[in-house]
N, C-alpha and C positions, 0 to 999 in steps of 0.2 A: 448214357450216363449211369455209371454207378448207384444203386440204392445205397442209401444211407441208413445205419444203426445209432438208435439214441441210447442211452444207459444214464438213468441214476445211480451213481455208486458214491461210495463214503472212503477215503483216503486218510491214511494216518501215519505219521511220521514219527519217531520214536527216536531220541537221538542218546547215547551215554552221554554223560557229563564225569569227566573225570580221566576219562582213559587216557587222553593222550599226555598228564604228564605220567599217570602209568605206565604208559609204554615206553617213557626213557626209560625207566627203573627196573624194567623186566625184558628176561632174555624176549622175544621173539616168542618160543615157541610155550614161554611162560603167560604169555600176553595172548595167541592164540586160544589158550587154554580156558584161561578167565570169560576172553570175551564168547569163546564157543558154550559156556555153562552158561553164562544170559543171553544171550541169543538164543539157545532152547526153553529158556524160561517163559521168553518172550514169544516166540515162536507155537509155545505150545496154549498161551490164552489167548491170541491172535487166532489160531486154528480151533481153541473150544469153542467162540463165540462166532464161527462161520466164517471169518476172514482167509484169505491166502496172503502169503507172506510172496510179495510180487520182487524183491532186493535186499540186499545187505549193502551199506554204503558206508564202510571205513567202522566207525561207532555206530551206524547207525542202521536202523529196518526201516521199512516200506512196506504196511499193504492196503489192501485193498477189499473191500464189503461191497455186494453186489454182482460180482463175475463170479461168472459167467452166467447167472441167474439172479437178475436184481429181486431183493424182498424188500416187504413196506418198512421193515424193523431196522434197514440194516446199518443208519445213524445211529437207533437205540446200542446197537449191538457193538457197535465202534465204540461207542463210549464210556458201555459197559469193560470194554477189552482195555481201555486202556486205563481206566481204574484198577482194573486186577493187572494188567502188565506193573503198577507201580506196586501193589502190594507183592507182586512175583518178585521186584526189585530187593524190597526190604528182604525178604529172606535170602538171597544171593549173597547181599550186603554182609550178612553174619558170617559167612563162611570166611568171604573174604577179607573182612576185620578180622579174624581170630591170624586169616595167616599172613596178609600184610600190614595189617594194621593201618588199611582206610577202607573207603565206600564209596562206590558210585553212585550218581544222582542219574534221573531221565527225566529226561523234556518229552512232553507228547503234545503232535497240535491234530488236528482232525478237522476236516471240512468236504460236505457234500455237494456234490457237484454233477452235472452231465455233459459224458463222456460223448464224442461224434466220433462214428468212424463206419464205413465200407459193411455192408450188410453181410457180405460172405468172408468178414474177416473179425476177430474179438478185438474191440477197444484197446487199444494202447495210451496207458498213460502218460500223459504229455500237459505241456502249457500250463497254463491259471490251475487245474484240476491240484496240480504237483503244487507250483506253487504257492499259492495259499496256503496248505496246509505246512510247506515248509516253513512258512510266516511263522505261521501258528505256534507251529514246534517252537521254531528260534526266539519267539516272544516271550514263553514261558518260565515261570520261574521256575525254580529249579524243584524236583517233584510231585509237578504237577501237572493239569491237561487244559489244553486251551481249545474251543473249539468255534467254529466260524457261527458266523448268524442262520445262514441255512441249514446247520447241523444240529443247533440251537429247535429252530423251529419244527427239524421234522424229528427231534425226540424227545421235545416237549412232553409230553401224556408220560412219559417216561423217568426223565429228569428232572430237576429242581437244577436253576443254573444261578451264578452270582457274575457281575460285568466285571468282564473283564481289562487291561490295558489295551486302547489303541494300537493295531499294526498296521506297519503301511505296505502294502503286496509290491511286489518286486515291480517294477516299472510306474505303479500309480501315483497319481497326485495329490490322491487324500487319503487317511486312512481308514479301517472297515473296523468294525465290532467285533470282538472276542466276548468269549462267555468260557465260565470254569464252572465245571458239573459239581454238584453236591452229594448229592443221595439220589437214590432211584424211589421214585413215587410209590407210597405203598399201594400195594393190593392193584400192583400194575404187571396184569400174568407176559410177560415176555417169552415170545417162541423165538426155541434156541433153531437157529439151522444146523443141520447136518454137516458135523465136522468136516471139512477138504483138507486133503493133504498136498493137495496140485501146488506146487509154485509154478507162478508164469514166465520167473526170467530172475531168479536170484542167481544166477551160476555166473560165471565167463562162459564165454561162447565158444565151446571147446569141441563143438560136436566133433566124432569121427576120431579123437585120441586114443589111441592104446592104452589103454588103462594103465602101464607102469608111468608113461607119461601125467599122470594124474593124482599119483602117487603122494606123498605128505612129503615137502623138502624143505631145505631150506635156500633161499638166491636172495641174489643181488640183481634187483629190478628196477626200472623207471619208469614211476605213477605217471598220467597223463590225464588231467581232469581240465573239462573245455564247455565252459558256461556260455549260452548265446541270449540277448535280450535283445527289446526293440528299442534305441536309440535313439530314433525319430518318425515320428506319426503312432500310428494309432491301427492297429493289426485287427480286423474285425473277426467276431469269433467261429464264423464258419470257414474263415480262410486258415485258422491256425494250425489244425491237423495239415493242409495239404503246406504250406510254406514248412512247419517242423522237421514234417516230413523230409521233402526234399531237401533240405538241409542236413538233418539228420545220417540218409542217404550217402551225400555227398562226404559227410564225413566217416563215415564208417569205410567210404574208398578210399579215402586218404589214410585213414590208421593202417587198413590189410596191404595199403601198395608198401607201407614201410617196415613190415612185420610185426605190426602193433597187435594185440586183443582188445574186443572191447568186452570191458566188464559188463558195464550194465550202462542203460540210458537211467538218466533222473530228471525230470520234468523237463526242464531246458537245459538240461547239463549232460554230458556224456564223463565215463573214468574210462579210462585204455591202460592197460600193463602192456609194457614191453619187456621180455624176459620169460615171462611164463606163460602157457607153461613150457615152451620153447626158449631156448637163450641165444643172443648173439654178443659176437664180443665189440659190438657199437652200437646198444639198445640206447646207451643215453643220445647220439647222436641222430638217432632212428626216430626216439621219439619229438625232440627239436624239430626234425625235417617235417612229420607229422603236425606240429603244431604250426609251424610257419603256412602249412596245407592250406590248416582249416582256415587261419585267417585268408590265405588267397583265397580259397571258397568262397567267404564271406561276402568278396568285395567282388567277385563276379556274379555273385548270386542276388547281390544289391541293386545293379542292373537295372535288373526283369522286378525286381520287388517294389521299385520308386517307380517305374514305368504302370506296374502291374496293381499296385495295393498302396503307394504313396507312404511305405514307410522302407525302411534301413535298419539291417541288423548289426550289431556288434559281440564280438565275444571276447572274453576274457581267457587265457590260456597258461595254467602253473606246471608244474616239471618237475618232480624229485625222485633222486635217484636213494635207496635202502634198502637193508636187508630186511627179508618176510619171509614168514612160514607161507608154501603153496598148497593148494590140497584140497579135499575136501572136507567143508566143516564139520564139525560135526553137529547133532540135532534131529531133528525130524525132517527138515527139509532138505534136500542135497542139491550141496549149490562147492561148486571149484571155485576158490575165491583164494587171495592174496588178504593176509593178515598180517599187521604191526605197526609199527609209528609212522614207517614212509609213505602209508596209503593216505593216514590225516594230515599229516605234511604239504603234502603233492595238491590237496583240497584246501587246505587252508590258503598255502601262496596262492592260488587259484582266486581264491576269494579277495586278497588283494590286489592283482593284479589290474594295471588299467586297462579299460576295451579297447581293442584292438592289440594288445602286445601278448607274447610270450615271456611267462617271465620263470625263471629255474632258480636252483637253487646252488648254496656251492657246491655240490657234491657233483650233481649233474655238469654245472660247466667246469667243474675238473675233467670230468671225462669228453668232453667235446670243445675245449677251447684251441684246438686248434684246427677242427671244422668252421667251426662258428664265432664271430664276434660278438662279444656282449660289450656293454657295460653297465658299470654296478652299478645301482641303487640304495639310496639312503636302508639301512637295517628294518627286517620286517619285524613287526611287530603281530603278533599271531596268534589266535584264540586257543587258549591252552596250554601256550608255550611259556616255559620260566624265564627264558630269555630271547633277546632276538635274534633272527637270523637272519645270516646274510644272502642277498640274493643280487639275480642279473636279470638284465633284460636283452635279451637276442635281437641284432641288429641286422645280420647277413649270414648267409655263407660263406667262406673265406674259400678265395681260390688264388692267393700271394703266397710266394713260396717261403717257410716256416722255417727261422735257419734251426741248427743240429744244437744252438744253447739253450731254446724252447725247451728240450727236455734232458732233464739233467741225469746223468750217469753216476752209479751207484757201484764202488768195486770194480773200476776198469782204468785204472788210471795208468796203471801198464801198457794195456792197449792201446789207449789213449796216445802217450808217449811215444808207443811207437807208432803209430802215423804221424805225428807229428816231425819225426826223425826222415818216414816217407818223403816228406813234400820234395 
């Protein structure tokens, strides 16, 4: 048997508020721009006060206090980071009021936790760790920090907190305590750690490209973002790392069999591009087959999990296809990531989507309606967005044959004509 690794570490999620009706209004690579100048704002008090910045997720960062070396502070230090991440905000804000004429807000949630994982390998964030502090984030009002009761507790000597609203953690039945930091205690000497510049996994997983491949572009790609929860029963917490895992696993062979990437894992949730930084000229239908995958994954994997653990997982699965800048961000951290509206899109449907379906968007079942059958659903309605949009939900693969009025001819009616004189 494997030795196991424990880790206290502090998690903090950091979301923009604001961007995605920015990103209708701005080109691509105008919207790349903005978000790569707070991203380094952020990125760089996240790394003064010891943190690694572990992801970028659409608007949003990820890190992480305590890896690869836990210290006693490193709650204090999280909270301290994310007080100065909102004052780094306000001064962003001015640049960008002068030249568009608005401002973005940040949510920030934090909660500490420990990490389990394989003693000759470093902790991967995953489960409760993630989501809580995702809670956290998403509960907050709008600039400001909300942080769980354990993070409360172990930076007490530190902070001064006020109670915060009720959240309810992604699967539970009751909900847990927030707390919003105030001030930092006086005459409370905080040791700073030693800045790291490591990220763990902000990038796509690009290893072994050629660097022109890598390049800053511009495509037309299709997000793939695939939320998994537990359903039914009750997951105990030493079994979570190995069930995420192999599931995890299993989907990650289901994205590379279809020539998917995965961008990044997020607690219980995986994003995939299709497109970059390689393109096909059937990524929307690439990523559909990928997502129909994971849900067969699910339901083989459900099996062994009701036989093995007495619970069943469910995932949720969104699809949109849009143009993005690809590239490397820019910042301190280098990370090849996909930026623009289609990457919050692709997360949001996700977010509504019912367990168990795939659900896309119209852009995407333009490009694959005559692989795949859908049908529509009632208009989404979607965080951020001014208006709704319309979406499907994938039913099959089509293998009936697709007569020649499916798609309509543009400038050919000559030719047309004369085959018709043919017959």
């Amino acid at each position: 048997m494997r030795a196991v690794r424990r880790a206290l570490v502090t998690v903090l999620k950091a979301d923009i508020s604001g961007s995605t009706p920015l990103g209708e209004r701005l080109d691509p690579e105008e919207l790349r721009g903005v978000l790569g100048s707070y991203f380094g704002a952020l990125a760089r008090e996240i790394q003064r006060h010891g943190g690694l910045v572990d992801k970028y997720i659409g608007d949003a960062v990820m890190a992480v206090f305590g890896l690869p070396d836990p210290q006693p502070d490193d709650a204090a230090r999280a909270t301290r980071a994310a007080l100065a991440m909102q004052d780094a905000i306000a001064v962003e804000n001015e640049t960008l009021a002068a030249r568009y004429g608005v401002r973005l807000s940040l949510r920030i949630g934090v909660h500490t936790g420990e990490l389990v994982g394989p003693d000759d390998a470093e902790p991967t964030l995953m489960g409760e760790m993630v989501t809580i502090a995702e809670r956290m984030e998403a509960s907050a009002p709008l600039n400001t920090v909300l942080v769980s009761a354990s993070t409360r507790r172990a930076a007490a000597r530190r902070f001064r907190f006020a109670a915060g609203p009720p959240v309810m953690p992604k699967g539970a039945s009751e909900p847990v305590e927030s707390f919003r930091p105030l001030a930092a205690r006086k005459h409370s000497a905080e040791r700073r750690a030693a800045t790291r510049t490591r990220s763990a996994s902000a990038s796509l997983q690009v290893a072994g490209q050629r660097e022109h491949i890598l390049q800053e572009e511009r495509k037309i790609v299709t997000v793939l973002f695939a939320d998994v929860s537990v359903s039914e029963g009750q997951l105990a917490p030493d079994a979570v790392r190995a069930v995420l895992g192999a599931y995890f696993g299993a989907v990650a062979r289901e994205i590379h069999r279809f020539g998917g990437t995965i961008d990044k894992f997020i607690g219980d949730a995986v994003m995939a591009v299709f497109g970059a930084p390689v393109s096909h000229d059937d990524d929307g239908a690439r990523a559909i087959a990928a997502g129909l995958a994971i849900q067969a994954t699910i339901d083989r994997h459900n099996v062994d999990l009701r036989r093995d653990h007495g619970v069943q997982l469910a995932a949720r699965v969104g699809v949109h296809t849009g143009e993005v800048v690809a590239g490397l961000l820019a910042g301190d951290v280098v990370a090849y990531t996909v930026t623009g509206d289609a990457v919050n899109t692709a997360q949001r449907i996700e977010s509504v989507a019912p367990p168990g379906a795939v659900l896309v968007s119209e852009s995407t079942h333009a490009l694959a309606r005559n692989a795949y059958a859908f049908e529509p659903v009632a208009p989404l309605t979607l965080k951020g967005k001014t208006e709704r949009v319309v979406g499907y939900r994938v039913l099959r693969r089509r293998y009936e044959e697709i007569g020649p009025e499916a798609t309509q001819f543009i400038g050919r009616n000559s030719e047309l004509d004369f085959l018709r004189r043919s017959r």
